[in-house]
C-alpha positions, 0 to 999 in steps of 0.5 A: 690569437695564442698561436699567432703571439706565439709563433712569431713572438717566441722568447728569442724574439721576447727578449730582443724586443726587451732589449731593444726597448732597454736600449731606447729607454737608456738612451731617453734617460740621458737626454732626459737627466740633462733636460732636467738641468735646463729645466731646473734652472729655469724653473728657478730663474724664473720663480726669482725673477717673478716673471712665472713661467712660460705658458705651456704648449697644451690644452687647457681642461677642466679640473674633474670632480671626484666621482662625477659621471661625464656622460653615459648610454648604450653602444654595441661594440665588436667581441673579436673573440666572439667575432659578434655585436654586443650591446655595452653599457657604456660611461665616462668618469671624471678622468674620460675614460671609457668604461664597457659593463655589460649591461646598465644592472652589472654597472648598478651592482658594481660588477667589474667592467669588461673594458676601461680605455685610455683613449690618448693617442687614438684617433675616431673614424665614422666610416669602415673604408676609412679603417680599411683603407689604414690598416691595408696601408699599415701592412704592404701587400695586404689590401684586401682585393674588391669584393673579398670579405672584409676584416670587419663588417659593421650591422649599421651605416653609423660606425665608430671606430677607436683607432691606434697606430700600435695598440688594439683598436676598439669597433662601436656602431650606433642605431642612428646618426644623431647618435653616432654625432653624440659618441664621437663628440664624447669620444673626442673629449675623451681623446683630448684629455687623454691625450694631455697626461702629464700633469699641469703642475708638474713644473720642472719634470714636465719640461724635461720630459717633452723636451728630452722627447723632442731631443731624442727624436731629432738625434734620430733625424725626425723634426717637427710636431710628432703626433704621438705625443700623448698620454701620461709619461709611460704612454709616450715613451712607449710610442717612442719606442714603437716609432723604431721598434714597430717598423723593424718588427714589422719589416721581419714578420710581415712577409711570414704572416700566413692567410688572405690579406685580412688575416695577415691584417688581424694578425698584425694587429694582435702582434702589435698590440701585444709588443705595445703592451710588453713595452708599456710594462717595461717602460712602467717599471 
């Protein structure tokens, strides 16, 4: 994986993603401070009319208690280092993250757990073609010829698959199909409060912030619901940078990965997800 994020992501190449990242965050703010103004304003009409304000465009949820374990069990996931099945002790606290332990005894003694997930903007799949059939279209030129080896192959018939346009994607399967049903309902939950990040009472910043989004993306000639209008503000504004920057990278490295169609796949992915991961930090600071 380092001589793949290495070679085609040197520090010329570092420091144009940087830039452009810098350039897209710029242009945001600016749409962002005048969205703000708008949004004050009507925050202020309404408190002195009484009439409250409008009803937000989000999902309704539960208030989490403190501590609360949502739901817990077991699940193998995909070691992509190991290219093996590990068996994960796996829970959801009250904020619907998803939390791997090796086993339920590190969990007990509080050993630190091999993952946590933010789950917002992905999307569940039961089924490995459905996977294959994405990611060969995410890349031109690398489906994979039929009967050549697949970039994943699942030990059971009960995949579930966490799936993002940018960032890595997480492999799980189940023994049975009664619990594959049970993971992705609970993975759903999860992806649905995720998804909602920004936070109910946030009456002014808010507003602004979905509607300078909305104004950004119609200065660039894209109009309509945009499905990546999830997560917390530095998740969102990292997907809109990747909406611009992932096509353009995409275009440049494509034709220079090397191997068969499922390692140019692999490799794509480890690209990109490392790019996500260097705007998100850049996006936070």
């Amino acid at each position: 994986m380092g001589d793949v994020l290495s070679t085609h992501l040197d520090d010329a190449r570092r420091q144009h993603i940087a830039e452009k990242t810098g350039k897209i965050l710029t242009e945001f703010l600016q749409f962002y401070e005048d969205q703000y103004g708008v949004a004050l304003f009507n925050s202020m009409r309404h408190e002195i009319e009484g009439t409250g304000l409008p009803q937000a465009q989000l999902l309704w949820r539960k208030v989490p208690l403190d501590e609360r374990i949502i739901f817990s069990g077991n699940l193998f996931q995909y070691q992509e280092d190991s290219k093996k099945w590990r068996n994960r002790f796996s829970l959801v606290p009250h904020n619907y993250g998803l939390v791997l332990y090796d086993n339920k005894v590190a969990y007990e003694r509080q050993v630190p757990p091999r993952a946590v997930i933010n789950s917002a903007g992905y999307k569940i799949l039961t089924s490995v073609d459905q996977y294959l059939e994405l990611i060969g279209n995410s890349l031109p030129g690398t489906m994979a010829k039929s009967g050549s080896a697949p970039i994943l192959k699942c030990p059971t018939q009960f995949p579930l698959i966490l799936w993002h346009p940018y960032a890595r994607h997480y492999y799980f399967c189940m023994m049975t199909e009664a619990e594959q049903d049970k993971w992705q309902a609970v993975l759903q939950d999860c992806i649905r409060h995720c998804n909602n990040g920004i936070p109910e009472d946030s009456k002014v910043e808010g507003p602004a912030f979905t509607d300078a989004i909305r104004m950004y993306r119609q200065s660039k000639e894209l109009y309509g619901t945009w499905e990546m209008l999830c997560g917390n503000e530095v998740q969102i504004l990292s997907n809109l940078v990747m909406e611009e920057l992932g096509p353009e990278l995409k275009a440049e490295l494509g034709p220079r990965l090397k191997g068969k169609p499922q390692e140019r796949q692999r490799q794509w992915i480890q690209i990109s997800d490392a790019v996500y991961r260097m705007v998100y930090e850049q996006a936070k600071a």
